[in-house]
N, C-alpha and C positions, 0 to 999 in steps of 0.2 A: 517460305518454308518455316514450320515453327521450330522454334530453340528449344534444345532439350535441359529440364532443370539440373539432368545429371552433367552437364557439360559445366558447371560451376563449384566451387567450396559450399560448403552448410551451412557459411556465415552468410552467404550471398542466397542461396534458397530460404535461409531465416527471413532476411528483408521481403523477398518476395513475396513469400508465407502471411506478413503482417500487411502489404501492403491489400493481398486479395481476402483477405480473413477481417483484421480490423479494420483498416480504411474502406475495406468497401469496392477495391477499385475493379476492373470486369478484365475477364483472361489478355481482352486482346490490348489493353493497356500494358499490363504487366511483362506481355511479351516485347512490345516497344521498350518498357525498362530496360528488360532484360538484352535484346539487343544493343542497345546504347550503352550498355554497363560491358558489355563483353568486349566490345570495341574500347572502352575505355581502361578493362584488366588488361589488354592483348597490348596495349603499347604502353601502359607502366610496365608488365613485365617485361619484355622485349628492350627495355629504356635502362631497367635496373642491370639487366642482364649483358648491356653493350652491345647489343644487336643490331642492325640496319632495320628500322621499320618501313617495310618494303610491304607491298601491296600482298604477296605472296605469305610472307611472314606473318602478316596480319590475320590472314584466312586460313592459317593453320595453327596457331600459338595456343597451345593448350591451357586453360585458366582454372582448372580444378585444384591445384596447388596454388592461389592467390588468396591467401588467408588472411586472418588478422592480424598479424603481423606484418604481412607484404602492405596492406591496408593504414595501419599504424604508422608506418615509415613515408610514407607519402605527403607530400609539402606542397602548398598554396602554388609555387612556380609551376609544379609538375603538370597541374590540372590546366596552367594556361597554357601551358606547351600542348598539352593534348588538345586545347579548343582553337591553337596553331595549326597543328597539324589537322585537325577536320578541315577546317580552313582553305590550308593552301594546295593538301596533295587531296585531301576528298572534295574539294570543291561545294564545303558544305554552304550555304543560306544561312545568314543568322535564326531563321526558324527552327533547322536543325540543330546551331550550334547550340541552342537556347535549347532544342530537349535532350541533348545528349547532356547537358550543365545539370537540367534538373533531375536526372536520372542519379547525376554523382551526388547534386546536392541532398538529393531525397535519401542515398543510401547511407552519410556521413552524419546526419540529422539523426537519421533511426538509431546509428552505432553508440552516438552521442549524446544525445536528450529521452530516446527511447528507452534503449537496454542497458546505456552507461557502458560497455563496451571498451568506448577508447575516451578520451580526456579532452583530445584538439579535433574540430572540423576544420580541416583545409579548405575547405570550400564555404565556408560562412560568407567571407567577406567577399566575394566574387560577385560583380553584378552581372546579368545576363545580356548578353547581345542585345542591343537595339534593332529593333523592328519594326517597319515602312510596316504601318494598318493599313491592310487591304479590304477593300471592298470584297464579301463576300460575292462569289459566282454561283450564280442559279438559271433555273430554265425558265424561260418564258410561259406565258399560257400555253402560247402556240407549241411549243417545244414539247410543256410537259401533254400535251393532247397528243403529240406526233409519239410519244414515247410508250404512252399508254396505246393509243393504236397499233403500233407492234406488236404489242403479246396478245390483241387480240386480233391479228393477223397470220401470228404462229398456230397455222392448225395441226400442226404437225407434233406439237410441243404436247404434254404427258402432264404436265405442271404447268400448262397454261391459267387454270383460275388463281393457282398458290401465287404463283406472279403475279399476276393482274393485284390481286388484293398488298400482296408485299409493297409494290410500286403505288397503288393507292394513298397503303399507309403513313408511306413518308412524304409523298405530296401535297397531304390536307394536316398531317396530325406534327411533321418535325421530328416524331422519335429518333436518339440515336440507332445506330443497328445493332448496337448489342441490347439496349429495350426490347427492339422488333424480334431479335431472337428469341428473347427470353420470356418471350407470350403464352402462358398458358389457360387453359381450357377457363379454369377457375376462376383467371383475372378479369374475365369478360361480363360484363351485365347482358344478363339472361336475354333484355330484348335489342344487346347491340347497341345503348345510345351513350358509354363507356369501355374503357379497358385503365385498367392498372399496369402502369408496371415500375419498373428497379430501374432507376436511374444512377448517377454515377452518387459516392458514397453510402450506398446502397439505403437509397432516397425512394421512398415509393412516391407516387404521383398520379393521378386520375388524367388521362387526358378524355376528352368527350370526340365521339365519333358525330360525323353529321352523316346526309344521305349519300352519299358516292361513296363511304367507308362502307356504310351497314350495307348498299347493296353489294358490294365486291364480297364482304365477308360470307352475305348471304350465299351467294356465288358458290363460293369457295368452302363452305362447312359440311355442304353433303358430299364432296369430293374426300374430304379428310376425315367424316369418320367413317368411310370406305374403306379407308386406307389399315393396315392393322401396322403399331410401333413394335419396336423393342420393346425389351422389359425393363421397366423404368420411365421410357421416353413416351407414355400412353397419353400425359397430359398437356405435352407440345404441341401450341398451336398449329405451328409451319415444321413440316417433318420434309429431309431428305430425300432423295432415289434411295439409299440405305434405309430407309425408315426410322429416321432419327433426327432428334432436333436437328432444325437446320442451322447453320455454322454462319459464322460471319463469312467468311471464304466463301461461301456456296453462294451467297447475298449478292455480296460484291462481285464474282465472274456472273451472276446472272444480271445485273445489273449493267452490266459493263457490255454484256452480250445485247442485250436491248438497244441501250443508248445507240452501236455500232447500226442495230437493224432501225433505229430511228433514222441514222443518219448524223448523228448527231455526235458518235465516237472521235471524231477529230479535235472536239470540245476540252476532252480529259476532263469528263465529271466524273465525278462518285458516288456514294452512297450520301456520306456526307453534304456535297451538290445538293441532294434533294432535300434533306433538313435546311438547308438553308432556304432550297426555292420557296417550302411552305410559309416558314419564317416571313422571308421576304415580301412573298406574294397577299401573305395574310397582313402584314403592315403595309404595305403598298395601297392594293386596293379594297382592303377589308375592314381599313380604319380601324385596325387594333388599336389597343392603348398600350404603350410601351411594354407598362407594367403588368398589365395582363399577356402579354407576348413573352415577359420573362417567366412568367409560372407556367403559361403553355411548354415551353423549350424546357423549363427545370435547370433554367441557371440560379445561382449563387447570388450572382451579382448583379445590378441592372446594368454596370458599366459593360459586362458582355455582349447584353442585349442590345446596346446603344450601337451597336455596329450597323443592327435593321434598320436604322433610320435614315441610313441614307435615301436620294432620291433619287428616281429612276433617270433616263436622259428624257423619255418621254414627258414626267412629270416636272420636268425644268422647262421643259420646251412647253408646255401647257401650261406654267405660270408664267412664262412670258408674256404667249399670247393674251393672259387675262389683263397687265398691266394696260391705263384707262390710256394710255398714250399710244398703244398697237398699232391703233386707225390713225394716228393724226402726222400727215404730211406737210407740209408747206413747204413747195417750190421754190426755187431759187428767185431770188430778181435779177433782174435783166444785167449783164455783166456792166459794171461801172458806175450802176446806183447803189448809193446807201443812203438813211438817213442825215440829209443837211446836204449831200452830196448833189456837183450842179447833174443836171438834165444834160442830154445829148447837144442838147441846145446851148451849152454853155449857160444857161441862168440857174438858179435855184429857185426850187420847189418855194411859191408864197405860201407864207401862213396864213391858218385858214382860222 
């Protein structure tokens, strides 16, 4: 359910205002701020107040009176107590505890080196949870063949080619899905062999389509300019049952509804999943080069990228098999010989 920016202060819709305006960052980040920020007004308040922060309490704590001044008053211990309590009664994952951290650090930063605001960051000196690197999760070939054959097994389906081409997209090209959302008519080369789009800090980037894109898209363009948008929404690529851009939300249940008619829902992939399968699949067996793989994805960094490198179990098990020693056995000898050692016979072996 999305958060309403009315359910905060102005000092707190400001931040948010700078993070989608200047930094760049895309709605459905902001909303993640914006949740973890509210979770972390709901139990300063509750904390200043003397209150039992109770599971109840937490889901009803009004934070529109959490000003700069409630703000201002807030000390380094507090923010650990709050990364305690995710902790122990939300049972949070240093992953979580780590974006609920950077949600605080990020809005104590703006108050402080941004607008000047307040004078101290409580949260400067905080390092973030440590976190076990995990191997990203992706689908197989087979997987993503079985996933794709589902939507075009749904004859039933109304938005069968928009899917077909959406699930395309992210299995050869990586885009996030607020990219894929943010696809318009404009950002397409005329014959299909790119598309542009806005990536995070609102970063343009060419990614290059090959042949399974251009044909899905092909697919898929005389269905949509069938289709008639809202006013406004004429140049979105991928439109709603509403006839409107389509939503990250809309993405991800359609998404999620496939995977289930793949088979493959018991997995708990995402949209996300499939940025990585491309990723994966494209350094795996595609012989990317790291650093070509980081400008395909639109990371910052290549240390992000360096996650694709892991190797498959397949690919372990097939430089085994190549080691020059694979084939080479030699059987025991006979129990009680070694070299120098006597014969059955009691003598030793003469030299020869």
């Amino acid at each position: 359910m999305a958060i309403d920016r009315e359910e905060f202060s102005p000092v707190i819709r400001e931040f948010a205002d700078y993070k989608l305006i200047v930094q760049g960052r895309s709605a459905l980040t902001m909303e993640n701020y914006l949740f973890d920020l509210r979770m972390f007004l709901r139990f300063i308040k509750l904390r200043r107040a003397g209150a039992a922060v109770t599971e109840e309490a937490m889901e009803t704590c009004d934070v529109r009176d959490v000003d700069l001044d409630v703000l201002a008053a807030v000390k380094t211990g507090d923010i650990y107590e709050f990364l305690s309590y995710a902790l122990k009664e939300r049972a949070n994952d240093s992953a979580a505890r780590a974006r609920k951290l950077s949600a605080v650090k990020g809005l104590y930063k703006y108050l402080t080196t941004r607008v000047h605001k307040l004078e101290v960051n409580p949260a400067a000196d905080i390092e973030s949870p440590s976190m076990k690197r995990q191997l990203p999760k992706y689908l197989s070939v087979e997987e993503s063949v079985a996933l794709l054959s589902a939507v075009q097994a749904d004859t039933e389906s109304k938005t069968r080619a928009r899917d077909y081409a959406i699930l395309t997209l992210f299995l050869n090209c990586g885009m996030r899905l607020s990219e894929l959302c943010g696809i318009s008519f404009g950002d397409m080369d005329p014959e299909l062999r790119s598309l542009r789009v806005l990536g995070k800090g609102a970063k343009e980037r060419i990614v290059y389509l090959n042949d399974a894109c251009r044909e899905a898209l092909e697919a898929y363009l005389p269905v949509r300019r069938a289709q008639k948008a809202k006013k406004g929404e004429e140049q979105a690529l991928f439109l709603s049952g509403q006839s409107r851009r389509i939503s990250d939300k809309t993405v991800q249940w359609m998404v999620k509804r496939y995977l289930e008619a793949a088979g493959l829902g018991y997995k708990h992939y995402s949209t996300h999943k499939l940025r990585h399968t491309a990723a994966t699949l494209m350094y795996q067996t595609g012989e990317v080069d790291i650093r070509v793989l980081k400008d395909i994805l639109g990371h910052e960094q290549l240390t992000t990228t360096q996650i694709y490198t892991h190797v498959s179990d397949r690919g372990m098990e097939e430089a085994v098999a190549k080691n020059p020693l694979s084939d080479v056995y030699i059987p025991p000898k006979t129990k009680g010989l070694r070299d120098g050692a006597p014969d059955d016979d009691g003598e030793e072996d003469e030299d020869e």
